[in-house]
TIMI-2910 file (N, C-alpha, C, CB; in pm, 1 decimal, decimal comma, always signed):
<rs>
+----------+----------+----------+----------+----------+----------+----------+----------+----------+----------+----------+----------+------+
!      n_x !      n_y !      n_z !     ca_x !     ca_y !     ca_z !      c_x !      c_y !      c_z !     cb_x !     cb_y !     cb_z ! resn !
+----------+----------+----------+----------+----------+----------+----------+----------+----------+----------+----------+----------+------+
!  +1123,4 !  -1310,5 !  -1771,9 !  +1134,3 !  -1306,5 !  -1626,7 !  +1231,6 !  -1197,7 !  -1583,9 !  +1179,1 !  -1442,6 !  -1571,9 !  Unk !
!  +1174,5 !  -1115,3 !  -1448,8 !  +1267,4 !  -1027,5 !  -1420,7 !  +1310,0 !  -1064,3 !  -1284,2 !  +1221,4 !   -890,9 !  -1436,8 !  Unk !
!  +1428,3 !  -1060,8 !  -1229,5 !  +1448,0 !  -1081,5 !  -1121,9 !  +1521,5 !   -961,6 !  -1032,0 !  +1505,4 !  -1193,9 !  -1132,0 !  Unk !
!  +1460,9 !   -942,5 !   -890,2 !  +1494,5 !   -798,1 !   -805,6 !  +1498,5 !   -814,0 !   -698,5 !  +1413,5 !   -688,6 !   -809,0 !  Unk !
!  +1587,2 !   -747,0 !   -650,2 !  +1646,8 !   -748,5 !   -504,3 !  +1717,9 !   -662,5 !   -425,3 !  +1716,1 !   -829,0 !   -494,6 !  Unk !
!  +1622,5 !   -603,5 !   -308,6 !  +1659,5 !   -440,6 !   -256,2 !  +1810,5 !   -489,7 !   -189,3 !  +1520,3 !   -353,4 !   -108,6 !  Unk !
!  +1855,2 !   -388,9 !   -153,6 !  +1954,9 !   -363,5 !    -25,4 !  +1957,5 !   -230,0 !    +28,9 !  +2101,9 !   -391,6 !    -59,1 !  Unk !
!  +2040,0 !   -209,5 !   +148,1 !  +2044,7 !    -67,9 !   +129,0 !  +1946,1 !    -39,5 !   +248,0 !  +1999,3 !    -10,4 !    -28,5 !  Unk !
!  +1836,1 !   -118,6 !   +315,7 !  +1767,8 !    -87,0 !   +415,1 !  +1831,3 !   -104,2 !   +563,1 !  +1657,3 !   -155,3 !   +396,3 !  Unk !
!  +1794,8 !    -54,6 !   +662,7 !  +1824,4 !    -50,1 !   +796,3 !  +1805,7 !    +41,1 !   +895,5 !  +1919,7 !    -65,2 !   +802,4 !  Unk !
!  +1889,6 !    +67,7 !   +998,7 !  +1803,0 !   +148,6 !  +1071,3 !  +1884,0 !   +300,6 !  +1137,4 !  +1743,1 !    +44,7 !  +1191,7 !  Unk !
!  +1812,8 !   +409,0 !  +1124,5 !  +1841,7 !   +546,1 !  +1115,1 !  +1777,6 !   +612,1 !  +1207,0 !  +1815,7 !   +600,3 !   +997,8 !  Unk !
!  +1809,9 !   +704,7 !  +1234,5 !  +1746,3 !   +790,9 !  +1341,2 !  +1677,9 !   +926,1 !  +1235,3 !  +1884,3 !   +848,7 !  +1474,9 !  Unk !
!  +1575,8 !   +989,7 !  +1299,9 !  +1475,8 !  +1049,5 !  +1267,0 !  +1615,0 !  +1206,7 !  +1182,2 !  +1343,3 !  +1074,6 !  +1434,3 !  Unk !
!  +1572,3 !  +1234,2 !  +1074,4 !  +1647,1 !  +1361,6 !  +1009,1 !  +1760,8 !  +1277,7 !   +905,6 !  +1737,0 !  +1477,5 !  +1149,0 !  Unk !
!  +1805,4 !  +1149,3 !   +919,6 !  +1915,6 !  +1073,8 !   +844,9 !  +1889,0 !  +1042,9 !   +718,7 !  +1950,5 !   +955,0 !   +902,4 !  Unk !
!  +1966,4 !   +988,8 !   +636,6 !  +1950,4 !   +953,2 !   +519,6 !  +1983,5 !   +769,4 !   +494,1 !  +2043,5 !  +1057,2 !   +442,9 !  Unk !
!  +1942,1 !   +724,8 !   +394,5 !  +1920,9 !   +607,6 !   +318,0 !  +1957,0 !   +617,3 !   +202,2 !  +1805,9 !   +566,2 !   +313,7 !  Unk !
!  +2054,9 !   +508,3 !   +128,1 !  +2033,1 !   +489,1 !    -20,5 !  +1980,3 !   +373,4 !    -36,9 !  +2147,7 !   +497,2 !   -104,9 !  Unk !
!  +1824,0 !   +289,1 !   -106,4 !  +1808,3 !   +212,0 !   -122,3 !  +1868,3 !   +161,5 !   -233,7 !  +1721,7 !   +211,3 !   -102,7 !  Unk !
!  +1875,0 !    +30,8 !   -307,8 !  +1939,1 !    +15,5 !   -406,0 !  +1853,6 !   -134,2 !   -458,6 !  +2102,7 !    +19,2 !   -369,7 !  Unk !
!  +1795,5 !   -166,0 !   -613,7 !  +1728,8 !   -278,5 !   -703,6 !  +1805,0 !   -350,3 !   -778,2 !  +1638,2 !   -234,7 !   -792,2 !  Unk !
!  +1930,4 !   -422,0 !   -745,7 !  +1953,8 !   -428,9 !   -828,5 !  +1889,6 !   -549,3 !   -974,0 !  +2054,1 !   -418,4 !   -778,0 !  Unk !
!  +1865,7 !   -614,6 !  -1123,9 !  +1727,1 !   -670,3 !  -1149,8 !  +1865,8 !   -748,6 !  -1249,7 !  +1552,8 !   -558,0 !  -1218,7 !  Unk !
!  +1784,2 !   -838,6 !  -1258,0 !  +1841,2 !   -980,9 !  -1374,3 !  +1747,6 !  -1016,9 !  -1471,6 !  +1867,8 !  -1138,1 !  -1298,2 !  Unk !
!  +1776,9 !  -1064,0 !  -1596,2 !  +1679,3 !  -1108,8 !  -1652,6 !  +1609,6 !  -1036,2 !  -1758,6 !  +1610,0 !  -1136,2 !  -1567,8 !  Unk !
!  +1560,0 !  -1040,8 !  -1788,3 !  +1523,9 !   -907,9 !  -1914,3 !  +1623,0 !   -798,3 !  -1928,4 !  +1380,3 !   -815,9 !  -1878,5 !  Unk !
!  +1604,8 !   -727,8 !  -2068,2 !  +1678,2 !   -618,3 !  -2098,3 !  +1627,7 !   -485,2 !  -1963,6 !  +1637,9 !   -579,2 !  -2277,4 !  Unk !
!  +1725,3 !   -410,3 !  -1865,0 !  +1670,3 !   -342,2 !  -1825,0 !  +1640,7 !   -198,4 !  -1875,8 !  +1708,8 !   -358,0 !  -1740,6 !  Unk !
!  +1709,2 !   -183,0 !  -1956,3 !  +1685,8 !    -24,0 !  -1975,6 !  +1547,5 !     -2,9 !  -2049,6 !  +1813,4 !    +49,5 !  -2071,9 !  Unk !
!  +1476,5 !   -108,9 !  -2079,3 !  +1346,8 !   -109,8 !  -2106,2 !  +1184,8 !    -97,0 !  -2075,0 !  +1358,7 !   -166,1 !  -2127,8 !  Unk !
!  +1261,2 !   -113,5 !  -1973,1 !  +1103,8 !   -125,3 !  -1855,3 !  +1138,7 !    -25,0 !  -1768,3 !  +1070,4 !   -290,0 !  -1745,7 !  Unk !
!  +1014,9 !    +52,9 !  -1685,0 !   +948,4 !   +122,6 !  -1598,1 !   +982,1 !    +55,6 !  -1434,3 !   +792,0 !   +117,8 !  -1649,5 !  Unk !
!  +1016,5 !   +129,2 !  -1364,4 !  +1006,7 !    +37,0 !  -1222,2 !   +960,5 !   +191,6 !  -1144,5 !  +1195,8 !    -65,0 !  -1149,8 !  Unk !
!   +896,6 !   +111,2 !  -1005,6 !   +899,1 !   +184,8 !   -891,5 !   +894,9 !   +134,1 !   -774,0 !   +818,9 !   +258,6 !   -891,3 !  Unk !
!   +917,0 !   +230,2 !   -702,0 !   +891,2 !   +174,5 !   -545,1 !   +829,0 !   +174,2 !   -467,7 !   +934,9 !   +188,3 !   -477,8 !  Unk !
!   +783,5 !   +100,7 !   -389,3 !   +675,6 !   +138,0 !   -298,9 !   +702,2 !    +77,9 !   -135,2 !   +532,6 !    +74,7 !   -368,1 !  Unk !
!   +648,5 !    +99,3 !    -93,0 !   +645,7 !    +61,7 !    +50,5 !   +536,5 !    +30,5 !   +126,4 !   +693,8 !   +147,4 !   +114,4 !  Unk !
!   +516,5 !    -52,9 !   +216,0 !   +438,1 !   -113,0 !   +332,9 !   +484,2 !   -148,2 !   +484,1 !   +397,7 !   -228,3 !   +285,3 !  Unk !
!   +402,7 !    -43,9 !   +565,8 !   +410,9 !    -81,9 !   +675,5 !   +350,0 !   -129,9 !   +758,2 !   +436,1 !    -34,7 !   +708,9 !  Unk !
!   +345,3 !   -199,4 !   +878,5 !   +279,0 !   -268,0 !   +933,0 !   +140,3 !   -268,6 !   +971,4 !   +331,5 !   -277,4 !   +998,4 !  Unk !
!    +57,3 !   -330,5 !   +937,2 !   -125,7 !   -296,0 !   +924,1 !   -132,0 !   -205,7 !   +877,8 !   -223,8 !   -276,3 !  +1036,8 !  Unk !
!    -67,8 !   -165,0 !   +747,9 !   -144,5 !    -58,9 !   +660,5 !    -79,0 !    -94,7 !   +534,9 !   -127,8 !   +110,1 !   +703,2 !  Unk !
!   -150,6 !    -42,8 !   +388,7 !   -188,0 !   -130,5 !   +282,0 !    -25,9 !    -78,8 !   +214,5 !   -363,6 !    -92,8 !   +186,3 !  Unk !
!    +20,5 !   -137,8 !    +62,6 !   +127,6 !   -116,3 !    +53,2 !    +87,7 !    +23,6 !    -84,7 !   +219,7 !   -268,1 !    +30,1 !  Unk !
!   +187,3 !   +131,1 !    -45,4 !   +150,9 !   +275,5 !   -111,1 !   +318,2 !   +316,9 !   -170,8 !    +74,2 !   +412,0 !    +33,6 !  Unk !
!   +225,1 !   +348,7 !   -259,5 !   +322,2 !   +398,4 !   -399,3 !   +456,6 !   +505,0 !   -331,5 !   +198,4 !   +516,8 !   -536,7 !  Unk !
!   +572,7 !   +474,6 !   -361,4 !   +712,7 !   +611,4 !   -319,1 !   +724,8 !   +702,3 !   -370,9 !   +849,4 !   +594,7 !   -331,5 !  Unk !
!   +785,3 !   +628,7 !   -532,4 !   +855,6 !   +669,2 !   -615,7 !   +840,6 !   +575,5 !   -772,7 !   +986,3 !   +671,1 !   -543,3 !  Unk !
!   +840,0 !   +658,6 !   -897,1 !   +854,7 !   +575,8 !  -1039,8 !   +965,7 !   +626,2 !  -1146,0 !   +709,8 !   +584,7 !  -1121,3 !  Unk !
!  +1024,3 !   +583,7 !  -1216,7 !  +1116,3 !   +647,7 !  -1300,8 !  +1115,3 !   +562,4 !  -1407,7 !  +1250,9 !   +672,4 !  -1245,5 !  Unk !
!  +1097,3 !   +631,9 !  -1564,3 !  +1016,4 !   +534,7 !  -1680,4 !  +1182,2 !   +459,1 !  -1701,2 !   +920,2 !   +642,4 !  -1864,7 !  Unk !
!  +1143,2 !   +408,5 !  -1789,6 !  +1263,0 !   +369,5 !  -1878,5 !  +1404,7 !   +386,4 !  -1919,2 !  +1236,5 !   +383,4 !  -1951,0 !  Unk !
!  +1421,1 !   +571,3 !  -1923,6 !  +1568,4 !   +606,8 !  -1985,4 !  +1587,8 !   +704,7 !  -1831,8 !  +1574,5 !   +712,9 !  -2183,4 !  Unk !
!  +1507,4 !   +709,0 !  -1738,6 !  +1525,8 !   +787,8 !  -1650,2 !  +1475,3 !   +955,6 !  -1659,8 !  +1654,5 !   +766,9 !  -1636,0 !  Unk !
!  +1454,6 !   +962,0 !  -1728,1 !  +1375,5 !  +1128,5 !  -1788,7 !  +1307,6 !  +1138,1 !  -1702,4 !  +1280,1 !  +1154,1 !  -1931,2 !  Unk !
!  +1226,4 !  +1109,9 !  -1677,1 !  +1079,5 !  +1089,9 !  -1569,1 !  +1095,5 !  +1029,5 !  -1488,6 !   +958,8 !  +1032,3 !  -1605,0 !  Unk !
!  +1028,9 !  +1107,5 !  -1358,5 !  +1039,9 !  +1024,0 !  -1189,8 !   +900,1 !  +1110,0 !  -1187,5 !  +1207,5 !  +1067,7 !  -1032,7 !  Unk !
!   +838,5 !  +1040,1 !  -1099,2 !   +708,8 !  +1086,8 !   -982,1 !   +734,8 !  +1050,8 !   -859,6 !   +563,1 !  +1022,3 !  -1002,0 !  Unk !
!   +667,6 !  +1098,0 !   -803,8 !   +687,6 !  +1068,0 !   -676,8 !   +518,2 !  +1078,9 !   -582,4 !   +815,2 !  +1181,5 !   -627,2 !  Unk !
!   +505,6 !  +1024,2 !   -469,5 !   +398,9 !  +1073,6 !   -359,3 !   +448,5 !  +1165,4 !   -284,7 !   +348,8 !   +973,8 !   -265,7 !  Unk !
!   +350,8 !  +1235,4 !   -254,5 !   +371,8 !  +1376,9 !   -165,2 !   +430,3 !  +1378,2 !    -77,5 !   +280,4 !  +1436,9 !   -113,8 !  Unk !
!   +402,8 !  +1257,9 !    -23,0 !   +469,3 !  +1213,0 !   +122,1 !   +586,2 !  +1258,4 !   +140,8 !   +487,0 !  +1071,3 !   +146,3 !  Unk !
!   +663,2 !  +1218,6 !    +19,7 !   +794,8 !  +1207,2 !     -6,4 !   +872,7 !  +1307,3 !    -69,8 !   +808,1 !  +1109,9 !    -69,0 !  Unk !
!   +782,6 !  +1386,1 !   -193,8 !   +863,0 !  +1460,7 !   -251,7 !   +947,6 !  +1573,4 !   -172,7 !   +790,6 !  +1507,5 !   -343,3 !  Unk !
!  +1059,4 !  +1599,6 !   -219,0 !  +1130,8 !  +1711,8 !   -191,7 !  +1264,1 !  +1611,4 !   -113,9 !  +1032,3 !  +1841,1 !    -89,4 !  Unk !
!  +1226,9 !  +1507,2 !    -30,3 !  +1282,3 !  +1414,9 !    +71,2 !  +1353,4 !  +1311,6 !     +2,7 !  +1177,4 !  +1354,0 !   +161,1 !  Unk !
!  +1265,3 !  +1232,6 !   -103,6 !  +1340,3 !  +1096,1 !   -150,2 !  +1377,9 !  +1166,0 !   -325,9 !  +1203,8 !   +914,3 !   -142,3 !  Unk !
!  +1457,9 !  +1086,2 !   -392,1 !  +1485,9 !  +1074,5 !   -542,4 !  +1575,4 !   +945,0 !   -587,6 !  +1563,8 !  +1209,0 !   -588,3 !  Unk !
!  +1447,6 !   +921,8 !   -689,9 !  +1441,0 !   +789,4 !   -745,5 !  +1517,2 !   +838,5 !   -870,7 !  +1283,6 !   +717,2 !   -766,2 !  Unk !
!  +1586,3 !   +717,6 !   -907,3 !  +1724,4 !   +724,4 !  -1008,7 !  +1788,6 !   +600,9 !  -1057,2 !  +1842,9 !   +793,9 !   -938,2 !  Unk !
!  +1833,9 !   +585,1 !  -1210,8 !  +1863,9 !   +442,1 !  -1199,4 !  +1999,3 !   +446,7 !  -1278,8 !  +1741,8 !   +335,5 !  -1263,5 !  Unk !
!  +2030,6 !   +322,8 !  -1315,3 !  +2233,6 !   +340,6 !  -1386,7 !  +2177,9 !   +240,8 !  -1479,5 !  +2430,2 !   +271,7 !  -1264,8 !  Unk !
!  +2102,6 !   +233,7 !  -1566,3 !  +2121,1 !   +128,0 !  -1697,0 !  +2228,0 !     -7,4 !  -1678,1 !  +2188,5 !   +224,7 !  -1832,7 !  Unk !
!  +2332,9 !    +81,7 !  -1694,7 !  +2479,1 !    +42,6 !  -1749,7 !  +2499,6 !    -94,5 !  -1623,8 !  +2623,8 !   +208,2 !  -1736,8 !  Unk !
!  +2393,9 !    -63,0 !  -1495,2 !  +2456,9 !   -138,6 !  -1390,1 !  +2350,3 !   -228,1 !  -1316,1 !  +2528,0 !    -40,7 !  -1290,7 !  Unk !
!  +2236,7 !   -191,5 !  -1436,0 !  +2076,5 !   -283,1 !  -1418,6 !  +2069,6 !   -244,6 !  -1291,3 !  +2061,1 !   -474,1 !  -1438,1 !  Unk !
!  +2060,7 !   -121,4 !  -1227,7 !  +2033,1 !    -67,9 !  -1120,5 !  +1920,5 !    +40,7 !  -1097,4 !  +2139,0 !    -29,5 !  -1089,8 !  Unk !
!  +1794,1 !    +88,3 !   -994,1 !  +1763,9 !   +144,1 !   -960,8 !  +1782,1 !   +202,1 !   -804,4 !  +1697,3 !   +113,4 !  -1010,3 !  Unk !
!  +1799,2 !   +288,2 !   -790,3 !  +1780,8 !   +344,9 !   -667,2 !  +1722,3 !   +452,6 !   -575,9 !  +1849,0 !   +351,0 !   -654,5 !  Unk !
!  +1717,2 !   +451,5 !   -463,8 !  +1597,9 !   +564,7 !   -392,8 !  +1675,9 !   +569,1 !   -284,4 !  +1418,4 !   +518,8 !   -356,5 !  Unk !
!  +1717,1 !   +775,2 !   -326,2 !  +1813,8 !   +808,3 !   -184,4 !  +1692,3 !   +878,4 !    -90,1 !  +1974,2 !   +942,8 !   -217,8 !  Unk !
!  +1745,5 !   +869,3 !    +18,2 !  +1645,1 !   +897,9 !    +97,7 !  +1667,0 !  +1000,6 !   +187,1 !  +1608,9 !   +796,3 !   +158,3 !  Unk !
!  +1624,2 !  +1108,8 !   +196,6 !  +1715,8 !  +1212,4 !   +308,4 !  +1586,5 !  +1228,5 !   +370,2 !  +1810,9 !  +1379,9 !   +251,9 !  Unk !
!  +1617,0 !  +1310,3 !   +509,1 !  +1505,4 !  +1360,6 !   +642,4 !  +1463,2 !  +1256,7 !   +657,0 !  +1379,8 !  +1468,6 !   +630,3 !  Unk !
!  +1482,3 !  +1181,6 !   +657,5 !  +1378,7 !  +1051,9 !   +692,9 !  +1320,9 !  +1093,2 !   +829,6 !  +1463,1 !   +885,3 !   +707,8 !  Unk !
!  +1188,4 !  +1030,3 !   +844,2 !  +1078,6 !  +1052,2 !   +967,2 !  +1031,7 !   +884,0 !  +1017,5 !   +914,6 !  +1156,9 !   +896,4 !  Unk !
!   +986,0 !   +884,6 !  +1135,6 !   +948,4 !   +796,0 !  +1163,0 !   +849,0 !   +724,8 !  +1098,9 !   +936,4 !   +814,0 !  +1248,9 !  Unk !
!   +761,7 !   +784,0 !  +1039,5 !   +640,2 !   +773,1 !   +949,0 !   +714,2 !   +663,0 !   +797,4 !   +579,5 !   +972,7 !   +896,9 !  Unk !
!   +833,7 !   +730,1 !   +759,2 !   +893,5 !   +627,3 !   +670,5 !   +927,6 !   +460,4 !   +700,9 !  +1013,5 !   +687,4 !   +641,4 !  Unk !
!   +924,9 !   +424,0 !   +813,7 !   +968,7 !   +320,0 !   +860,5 !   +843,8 !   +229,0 !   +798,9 !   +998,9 !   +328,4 !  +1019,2 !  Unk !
!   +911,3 !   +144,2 !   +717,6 !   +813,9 !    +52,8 !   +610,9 !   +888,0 !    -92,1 !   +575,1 !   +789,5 !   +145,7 !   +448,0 !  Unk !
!   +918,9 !   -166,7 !   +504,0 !   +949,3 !   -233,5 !   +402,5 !   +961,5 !   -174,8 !   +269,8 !   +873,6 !   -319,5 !   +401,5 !  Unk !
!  +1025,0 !   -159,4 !   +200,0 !  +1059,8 !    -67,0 !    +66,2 !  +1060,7 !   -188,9 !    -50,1 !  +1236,7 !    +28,6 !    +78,3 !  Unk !
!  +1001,6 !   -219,6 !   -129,8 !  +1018,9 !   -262,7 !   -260,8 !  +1016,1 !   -215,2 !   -371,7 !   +966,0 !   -326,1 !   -279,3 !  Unk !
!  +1105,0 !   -245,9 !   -452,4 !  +1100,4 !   -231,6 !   -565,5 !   +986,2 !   -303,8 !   -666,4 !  +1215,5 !   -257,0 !   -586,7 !  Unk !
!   +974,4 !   -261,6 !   -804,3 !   +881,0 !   -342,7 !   -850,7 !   +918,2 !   -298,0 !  -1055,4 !   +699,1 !   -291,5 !   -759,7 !  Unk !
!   +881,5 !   -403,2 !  -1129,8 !   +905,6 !   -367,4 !  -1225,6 !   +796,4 !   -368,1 !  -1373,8 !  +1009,5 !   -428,4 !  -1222,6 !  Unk !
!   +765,5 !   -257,0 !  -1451,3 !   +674,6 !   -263,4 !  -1550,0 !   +722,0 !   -301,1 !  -1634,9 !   +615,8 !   -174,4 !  -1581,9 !  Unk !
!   +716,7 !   -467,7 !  -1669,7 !   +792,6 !   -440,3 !  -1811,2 !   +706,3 !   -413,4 !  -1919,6 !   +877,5 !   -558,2 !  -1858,7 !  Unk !
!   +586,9 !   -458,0 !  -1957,7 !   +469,2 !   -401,4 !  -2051,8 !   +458,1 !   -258,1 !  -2058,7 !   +332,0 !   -448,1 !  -2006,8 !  Unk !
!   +522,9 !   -177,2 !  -1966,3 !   +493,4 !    -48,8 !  -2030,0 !   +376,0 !     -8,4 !  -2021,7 !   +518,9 !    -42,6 !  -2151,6 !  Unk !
!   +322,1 !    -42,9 !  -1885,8 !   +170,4 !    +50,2 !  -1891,5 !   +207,2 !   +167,7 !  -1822,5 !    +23,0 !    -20,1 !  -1808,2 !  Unk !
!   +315,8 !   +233,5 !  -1714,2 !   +339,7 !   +376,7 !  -1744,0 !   +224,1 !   +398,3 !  -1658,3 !   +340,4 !   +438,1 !  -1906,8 !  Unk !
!   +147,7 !   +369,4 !  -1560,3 !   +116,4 !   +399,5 !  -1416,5 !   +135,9 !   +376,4 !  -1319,7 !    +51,8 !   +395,1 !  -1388,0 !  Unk !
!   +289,2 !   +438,9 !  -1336,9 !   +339,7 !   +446,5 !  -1185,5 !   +272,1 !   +419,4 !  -1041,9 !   +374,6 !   +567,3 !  -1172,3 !  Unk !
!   +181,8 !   +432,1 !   -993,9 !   +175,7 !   +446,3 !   -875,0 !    +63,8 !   +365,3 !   -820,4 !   +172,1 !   +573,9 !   -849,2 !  Unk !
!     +2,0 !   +271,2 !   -940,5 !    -53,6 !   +166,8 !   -891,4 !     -1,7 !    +20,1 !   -892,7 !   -156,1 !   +172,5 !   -941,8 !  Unk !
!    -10,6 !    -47,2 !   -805,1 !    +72,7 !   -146,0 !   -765,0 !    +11,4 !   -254,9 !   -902,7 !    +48,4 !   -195,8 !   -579,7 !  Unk !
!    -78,3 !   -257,7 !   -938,7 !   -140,1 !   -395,5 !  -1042,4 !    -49,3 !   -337,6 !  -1170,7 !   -362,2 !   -403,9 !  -1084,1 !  Unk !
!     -2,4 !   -194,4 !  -1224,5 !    +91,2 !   -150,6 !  -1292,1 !   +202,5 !   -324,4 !  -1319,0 !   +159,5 !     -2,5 !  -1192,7 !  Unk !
!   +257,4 !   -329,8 !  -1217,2 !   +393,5 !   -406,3 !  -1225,4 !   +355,9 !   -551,5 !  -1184,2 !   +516,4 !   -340,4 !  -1120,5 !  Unk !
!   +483,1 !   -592,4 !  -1331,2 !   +460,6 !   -761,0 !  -1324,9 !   +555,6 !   -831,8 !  -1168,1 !   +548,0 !   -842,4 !  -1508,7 !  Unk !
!   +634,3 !   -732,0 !  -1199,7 !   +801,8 !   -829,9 !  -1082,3 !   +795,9 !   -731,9 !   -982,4 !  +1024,1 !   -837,0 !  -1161,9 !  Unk !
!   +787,8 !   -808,8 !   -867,9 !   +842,4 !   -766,2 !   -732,0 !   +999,9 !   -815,2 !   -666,6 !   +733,2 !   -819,3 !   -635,4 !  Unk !
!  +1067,1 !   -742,8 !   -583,6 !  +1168,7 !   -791,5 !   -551,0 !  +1138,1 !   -845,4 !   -404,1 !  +1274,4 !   -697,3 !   -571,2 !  Unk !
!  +1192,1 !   -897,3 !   -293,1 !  +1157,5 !   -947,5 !   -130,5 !  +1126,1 !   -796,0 !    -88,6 !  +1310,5 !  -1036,5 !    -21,1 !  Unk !
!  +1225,5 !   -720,4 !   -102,4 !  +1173,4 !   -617,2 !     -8,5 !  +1301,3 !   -587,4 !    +84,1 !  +1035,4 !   -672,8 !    +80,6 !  Unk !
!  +1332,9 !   -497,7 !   +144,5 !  +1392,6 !   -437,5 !   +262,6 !  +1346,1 !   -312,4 !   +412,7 !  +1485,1 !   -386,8 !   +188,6 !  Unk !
!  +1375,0 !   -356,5 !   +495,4 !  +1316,4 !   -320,2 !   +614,9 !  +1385,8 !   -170,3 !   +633,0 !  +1346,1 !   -435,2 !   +739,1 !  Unk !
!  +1327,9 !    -34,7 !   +680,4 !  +1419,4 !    +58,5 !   +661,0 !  +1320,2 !    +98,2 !   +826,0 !  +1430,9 !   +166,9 !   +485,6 !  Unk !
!  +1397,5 !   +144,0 !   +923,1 !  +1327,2 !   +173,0 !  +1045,2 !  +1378,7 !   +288,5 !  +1047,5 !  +1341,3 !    +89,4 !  +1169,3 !  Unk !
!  +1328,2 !   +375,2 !  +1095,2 !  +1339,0 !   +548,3 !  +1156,4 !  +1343,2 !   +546,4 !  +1279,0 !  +1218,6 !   +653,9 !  +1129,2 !  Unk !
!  +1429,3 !   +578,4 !  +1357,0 !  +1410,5 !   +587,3 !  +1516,2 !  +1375,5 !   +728,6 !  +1524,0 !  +1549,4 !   +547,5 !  +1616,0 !  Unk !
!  +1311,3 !   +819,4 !  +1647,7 !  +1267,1 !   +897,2 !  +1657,1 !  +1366,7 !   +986,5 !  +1742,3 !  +1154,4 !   +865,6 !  +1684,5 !  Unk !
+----------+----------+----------+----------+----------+----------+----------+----------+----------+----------+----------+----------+------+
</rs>
């Protein structure tokens, strides 16, 4: 069992920044794959950000790249997703999510066994 839980969401005006933050219980973390994703209101929930195991590797959606970077601390069973320029378009629910099997496709949501609740991140314009 893995257990996860964002913080770090709230509300910003359009050009600001965010640090989201996962922190996870329960299994070894430096083992498993996580990413993030987000859902906003009447529309389906779409892939952020992934970063494997030792952190070597991140992906990201287009949406985002250049804007967000996904990053994690082992040492502190932590992942996180800083968020700069934010746009109104970002204003979602942000979750985290975790692979522990190691299937290593990021960016589809059936990928990951553990979800965390989630956090609300609003963009004012």
């Amino acid at each position: 069992q893995v257990q996860l839980v964002e913080s770090g969401g709230g509300l910003v005006q359009a050009g600001g920044s965010l640090r989201l933050s996962c922190a996870a219980s329960g299994r070894a973390f430096s083992v498993y794959n996580l990413g993030w994703f987000r859902q906003a209101p009447g529309k389906e929930r779409e892939f952020v950000a992934g970063i494997n195991w030792s952190g070597r590797y991140t992906y990201y959606a287009d949406s985002v790249k250049g804007r967000f970077t996904v990053s994690r601390d082992n040492g502190r069973n932590t992942v996180y997703l800083q968020m700069n320029s934010l746009k109104p378009d970002d204003t979602a629910v942000y979750s985290c999510a975790a692979d522990v099997s190691g299937r290593g496709r990021y960016s589809t949501d059936t990928t990951y066994e553990y979800w965390g609740q989630g956090t609300q991140v609003t963009v004012s314009s």
